[in-house]
N, C-alpha and C positions, 0 to 999 in steps of 0.2 A: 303071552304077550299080545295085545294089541297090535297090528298092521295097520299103519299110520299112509294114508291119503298122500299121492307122491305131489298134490296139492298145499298140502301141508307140511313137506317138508320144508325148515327153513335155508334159504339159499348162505352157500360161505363163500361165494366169491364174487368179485363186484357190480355183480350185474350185466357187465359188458363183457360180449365174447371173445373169442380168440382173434379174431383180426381187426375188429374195432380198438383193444387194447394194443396191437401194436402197431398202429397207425398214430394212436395217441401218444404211445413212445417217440418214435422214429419224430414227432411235429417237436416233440419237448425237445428233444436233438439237436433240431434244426435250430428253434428257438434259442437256445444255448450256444452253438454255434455264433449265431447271427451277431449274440451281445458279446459276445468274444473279438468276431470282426469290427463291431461299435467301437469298442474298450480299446484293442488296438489301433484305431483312426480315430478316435473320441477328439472332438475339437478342441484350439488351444484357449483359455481361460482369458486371455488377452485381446487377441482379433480376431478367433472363430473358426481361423483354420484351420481344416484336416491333414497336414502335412507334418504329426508327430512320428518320430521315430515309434518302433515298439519294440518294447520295453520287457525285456525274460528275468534278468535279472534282479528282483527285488531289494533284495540288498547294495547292491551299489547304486539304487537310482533314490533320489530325493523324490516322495509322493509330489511336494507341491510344484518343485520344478518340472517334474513329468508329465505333469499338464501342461507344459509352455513346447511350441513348436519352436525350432531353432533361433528362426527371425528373431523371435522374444523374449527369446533367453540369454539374447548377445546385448537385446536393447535393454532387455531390464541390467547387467551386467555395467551396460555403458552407464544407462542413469545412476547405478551407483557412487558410479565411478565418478561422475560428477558432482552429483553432492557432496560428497565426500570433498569434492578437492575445494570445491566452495568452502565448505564449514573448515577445512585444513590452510587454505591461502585466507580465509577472517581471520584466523589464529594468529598466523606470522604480521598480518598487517599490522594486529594487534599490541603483537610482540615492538616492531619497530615504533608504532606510539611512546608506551611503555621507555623505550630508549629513549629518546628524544626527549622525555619528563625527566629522567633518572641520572640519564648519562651528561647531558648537556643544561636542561632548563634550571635542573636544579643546583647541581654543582656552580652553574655563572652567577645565580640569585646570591648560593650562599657566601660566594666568594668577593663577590661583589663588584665582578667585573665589568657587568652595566645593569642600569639602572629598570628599574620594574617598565617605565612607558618603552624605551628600548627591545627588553624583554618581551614585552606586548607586539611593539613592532614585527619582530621576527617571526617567534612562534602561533601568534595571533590564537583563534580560540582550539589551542590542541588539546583543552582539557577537558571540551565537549565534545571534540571525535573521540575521547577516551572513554568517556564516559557511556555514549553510545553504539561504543564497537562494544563492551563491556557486558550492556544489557544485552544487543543485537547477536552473539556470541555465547550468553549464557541459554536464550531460550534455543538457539540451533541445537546446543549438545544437549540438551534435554530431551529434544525430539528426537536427535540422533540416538541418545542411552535406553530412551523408552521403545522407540522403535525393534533396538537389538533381546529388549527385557522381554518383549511380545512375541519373536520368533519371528517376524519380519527380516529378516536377513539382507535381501534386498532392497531395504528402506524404501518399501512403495509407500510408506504412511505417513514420510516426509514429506509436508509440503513446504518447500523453500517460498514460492511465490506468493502464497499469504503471508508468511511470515513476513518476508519483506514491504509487500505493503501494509503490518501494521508497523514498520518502520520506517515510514516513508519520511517522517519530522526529518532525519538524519542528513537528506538532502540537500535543503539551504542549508546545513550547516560547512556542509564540502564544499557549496557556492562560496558561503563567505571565506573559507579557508582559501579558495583556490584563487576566487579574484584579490587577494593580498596578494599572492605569493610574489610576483614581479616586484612588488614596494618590499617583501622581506627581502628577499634576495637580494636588492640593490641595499638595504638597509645592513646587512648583514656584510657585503664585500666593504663599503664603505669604513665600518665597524673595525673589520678586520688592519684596514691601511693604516687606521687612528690609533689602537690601543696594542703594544706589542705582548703585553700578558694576554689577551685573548688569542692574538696568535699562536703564541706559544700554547695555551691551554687545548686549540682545534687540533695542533700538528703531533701533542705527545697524546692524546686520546686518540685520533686514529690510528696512530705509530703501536700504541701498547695497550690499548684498551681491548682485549679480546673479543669483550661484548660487540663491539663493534663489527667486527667482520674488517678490518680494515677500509670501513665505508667514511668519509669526510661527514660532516654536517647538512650539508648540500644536499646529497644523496638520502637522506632520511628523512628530509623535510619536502622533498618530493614524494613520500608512499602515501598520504592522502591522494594527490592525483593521481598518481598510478594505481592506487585501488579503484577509488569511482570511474575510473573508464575502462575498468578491466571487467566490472557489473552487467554490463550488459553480452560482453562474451561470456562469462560464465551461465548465465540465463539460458543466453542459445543454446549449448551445450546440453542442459538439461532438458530443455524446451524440445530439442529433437532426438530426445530418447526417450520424452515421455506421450504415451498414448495419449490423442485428445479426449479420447472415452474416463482420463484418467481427474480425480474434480480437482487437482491444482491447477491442471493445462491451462485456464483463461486466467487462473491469478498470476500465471509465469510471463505470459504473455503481456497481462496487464502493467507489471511490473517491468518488464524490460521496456514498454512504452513511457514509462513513467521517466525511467533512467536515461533515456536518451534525449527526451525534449529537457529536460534539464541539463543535460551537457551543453546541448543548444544554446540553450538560454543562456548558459556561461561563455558559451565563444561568441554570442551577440552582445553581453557583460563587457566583455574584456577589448571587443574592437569599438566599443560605443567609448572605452577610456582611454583609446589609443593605445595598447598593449598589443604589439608585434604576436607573441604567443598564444596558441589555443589548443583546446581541447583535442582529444581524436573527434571525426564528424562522421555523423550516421547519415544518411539518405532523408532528405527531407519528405512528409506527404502533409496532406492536409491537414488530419489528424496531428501529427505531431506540434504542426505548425499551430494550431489550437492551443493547444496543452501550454508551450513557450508563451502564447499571449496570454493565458490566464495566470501561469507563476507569475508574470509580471503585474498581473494588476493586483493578487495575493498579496506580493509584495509592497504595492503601493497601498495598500489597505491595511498589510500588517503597521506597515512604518507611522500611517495616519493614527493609529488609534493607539501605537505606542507598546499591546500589550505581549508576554512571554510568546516566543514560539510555541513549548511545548504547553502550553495553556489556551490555546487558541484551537477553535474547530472553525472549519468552513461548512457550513450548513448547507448555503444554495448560492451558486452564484449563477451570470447569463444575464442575459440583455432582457430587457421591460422597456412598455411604454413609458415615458412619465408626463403629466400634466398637474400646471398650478393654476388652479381658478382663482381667478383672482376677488371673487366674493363669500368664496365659498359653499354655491348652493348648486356644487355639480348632481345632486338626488334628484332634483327639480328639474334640472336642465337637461341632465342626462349626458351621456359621456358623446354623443355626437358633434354637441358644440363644443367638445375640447381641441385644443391644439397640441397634439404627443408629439414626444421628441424621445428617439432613440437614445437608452441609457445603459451602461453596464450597472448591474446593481450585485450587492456581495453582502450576503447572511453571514456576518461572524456571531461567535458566542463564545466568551471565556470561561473556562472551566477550570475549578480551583482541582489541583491534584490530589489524590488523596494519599501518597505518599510524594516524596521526593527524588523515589528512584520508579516512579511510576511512568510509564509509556504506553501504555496500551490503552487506545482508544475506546476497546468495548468495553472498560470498566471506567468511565466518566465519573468526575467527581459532581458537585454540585455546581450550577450554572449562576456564577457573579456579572453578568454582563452579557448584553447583545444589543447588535449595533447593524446598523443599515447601513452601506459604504456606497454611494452614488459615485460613478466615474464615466467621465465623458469619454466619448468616440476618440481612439487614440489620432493624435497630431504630434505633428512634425517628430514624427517617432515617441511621444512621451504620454502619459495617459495623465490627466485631469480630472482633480475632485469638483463634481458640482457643489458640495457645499463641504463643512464639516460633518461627519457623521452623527446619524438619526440613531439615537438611541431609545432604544425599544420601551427602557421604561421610563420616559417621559412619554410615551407615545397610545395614541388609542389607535387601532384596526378597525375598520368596520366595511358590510358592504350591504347591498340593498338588493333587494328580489328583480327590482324594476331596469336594473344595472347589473345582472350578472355577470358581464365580462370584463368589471373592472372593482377594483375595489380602493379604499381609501386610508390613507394614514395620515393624521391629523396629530403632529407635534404640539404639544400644548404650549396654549398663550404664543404661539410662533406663525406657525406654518402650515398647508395639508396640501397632502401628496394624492395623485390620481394615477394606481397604478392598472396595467394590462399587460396580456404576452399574447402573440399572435395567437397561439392556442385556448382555448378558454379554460380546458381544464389545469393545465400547466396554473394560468393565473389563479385558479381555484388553488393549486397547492401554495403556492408563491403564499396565499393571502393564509393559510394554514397554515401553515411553520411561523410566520411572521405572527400572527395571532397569539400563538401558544406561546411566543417567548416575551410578548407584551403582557400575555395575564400572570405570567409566572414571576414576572419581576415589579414590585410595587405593590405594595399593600392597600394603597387606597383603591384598586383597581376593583378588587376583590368586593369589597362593599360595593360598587357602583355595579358590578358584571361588567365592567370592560366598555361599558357606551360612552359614547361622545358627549352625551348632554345627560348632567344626570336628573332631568325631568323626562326624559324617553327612557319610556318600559312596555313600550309594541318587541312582541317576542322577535317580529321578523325582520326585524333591522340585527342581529345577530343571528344567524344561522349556522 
């Protein structure tokens, strides 16, 4: 046998000696340690902090709750609890609608114990909060069934607060409900002193109608008000058990602002007609106080131009300069020698539904209409149309390089308007949306490109 060079023998073991290997042991130790320590103080999933219980048990503890430090697992618990009662007290409101069609509207119709305008009088439009609560109510349990289908348990992936504001139409409709109610109610006892079959017909349905709850007439034709002022407690509720890190928080927010300058609006409704009763009242701020003048000038724009609530967007509304030259040749002149007068101006656009039981804004139908709604600085409490509404497709847009900070709408064979907003970019959008719904509407627009003269075809008069 050969004797083999102890150069040449091949090494079996890893290289490293006896105390560098267990120094390397004893650090993996430690390191194993250390993520044990980690793992038991691991931060909470929600606000970051280290304050989780830990956790031996496997078996009795839920992985994804064992990320939540206490705080967050009471508040997630709370938020449940909340939505849930939301989506559970819509139901009941719902429920008592439902009555009031079934138990009372329809039984007086068929019997004929007063007459359809009568009928009208009292219950006024309870067949569009029906209809409303209806849809408003089916996509909640959607979220809520889909939610529980995902392993969500905690429905964090309910957002109530967008949901509601893609329900926001819903609103004037509780207005109109609510500013009746004093004329039903008086419409309604009157009724009752004049015809003794309807008496009779109120006293044996509450007496034996089980449905009822032993609840009168009365009492049920108040749960539209008592639901839209119970909307903004239910908000709060959920509003402070949900994180702001959480993405509904500013729609929740949003929303409960919404709900309250509208309540407003309806207790400033109801003392403007002399009506002793009102709403519950929030805390006025500036904000809100905003929000209330603009439903009102919505309103004043809806009623002017006539068309559906739920067919109607508001595009852009807010104050603009306005000026009329009276020769027409503000390009030349330039917007210096104009005379501006503070204007409310309101971008509507009707949009034909694309179903009949459609509500949801982000799926727009095709756009039949838009219209320019000019209204004066409000007086003596009431706001004023400067003229009747500028409809877009009679109307050309245009502005000029030389005039950037204002631009022009020229109603044909009529009128032309000289608009600005203190901002210039602001007017740059103003004249953008207004542009795009003047080339969309009109066919002859199309062959000219949208100019004012159709012998001008300089590119820069259109930018």
């Amino acid at each position: 046998a050969t004797r083999t060079k102890s150069a040449d023998v091949e090494r079996a073991d890893s290289g490293i000696g006896q105390m560098p290997a267990r120094k390397w042991r004893n650090r993996a130790s430690e390191t194993l340690s250390s993520l044990q320590a980690w793992e038991a103080h691991r931060p909470c999933t929600d606000c970051g902090e280290r304050d989780l219980p830990v956790e031996t048990d496997v078996q009795n503890c839920n992985q994804r709750r064992a990320d939540l430090c206490e705080k967050c697992r009471k508040r997630r618990t709370e938020r449940k609890e909340s939505v849930l009662e939301f989506v559970n007290t819509e139901a009941s409101y719902g429920e008592d609608l439902r009555i009031i069609k079934e138990e009372f509207y329809l039984p007086m119709q068929v019997a004929g114990l007063l007459s359809q305008e009568q009928l009208q009088g009292i219950f006024g439009n309870i067949q569009e909060l029906i209809d409303l609560n209806e849809s408003f109510l089916e996509i909640l349990q959607e979220e809520i069934d889909q939610a529980f289908e995902q392993g969500d348990d905690d429905l964090m992936t309910v957002c109530i607060g967008e949901i509601f504001l893609e329900f926001v139409n819903m609103l004037p409709a509780f207005q109109t409900y609510c500013l009746q109610q004093s004329s039903s109610v008086n419409m309604l006892n009157a009724l009752e002193k004049e015809k003794e079959l309807l008496r009779i017909f109120l006293n044996v349905s509450q007496n034996d109608n089980t449905a009822l709850r032993r609840m009168n007439l009365r009492s049920f034709l108040m749960a539209p008000l008592q639901r839209v002022t119970k909307y903004p407690l239910l908000l709060s509720r959920i509003i402070k058990a949900t994180t702001e890190y959480h993405p509904d928080h500013s729609s929740l927010r949003e929303a409960k602002s919404r709900i309250e300058s509208h309540l407003e609006h309806i207790n400033m409704k109801t003392k403007q007609e002399g009506n002793t009763w009102t709403l519950r009242s929030f805390r006025q701020d500036s904000k809100k106080k905003r929000e209330v003048i603009n439903i009102e000038m919505r309103e004043t724009a809806l009623k002017t131009v006539g068309w559906l609530r739920e067919e109607t967007r508001f595009v852009m509304e807010g104050s603009l300069q306005l000026a009329q030259p009276p020769d027409g040749q503000w390009v030349k002149k330039g917007s210096k020698t104009l005379k501006f007068q503070n204007m409310q101006v309101l971008l509507l656009v009707n949009i034909k539904r694309v179903s009949e039981s459609s509500l949801d804004s982000a799926e727009p139908g095709p756009v039949k209409d838009a219209v320019l709604v000019l209204i004066r600085d409000k007086n003596n409490g009431k706001f004023h149309l400067l003229r009747e509404p500028l409809r877009l497709s009679n109307c050309i847009v245009s502005t000029d390089p030389d005039c950037d900070d204002t631009f022009e709408l020229i109603e044909i064979r009529r009128e032309a308007f000289v608009f600005r907003d203190s901002d210039r970019a602001r007017t740059h959008h103003w004249f953008r949306q207004i542009r795009r719904y003047s080339r969309e509407l009109g066919s002859w627009k199309k062959r000219r490109n949208a100019l004012p003269n159709i012998m001008i075809s300089t590119p820069h008069t259109r930018p």
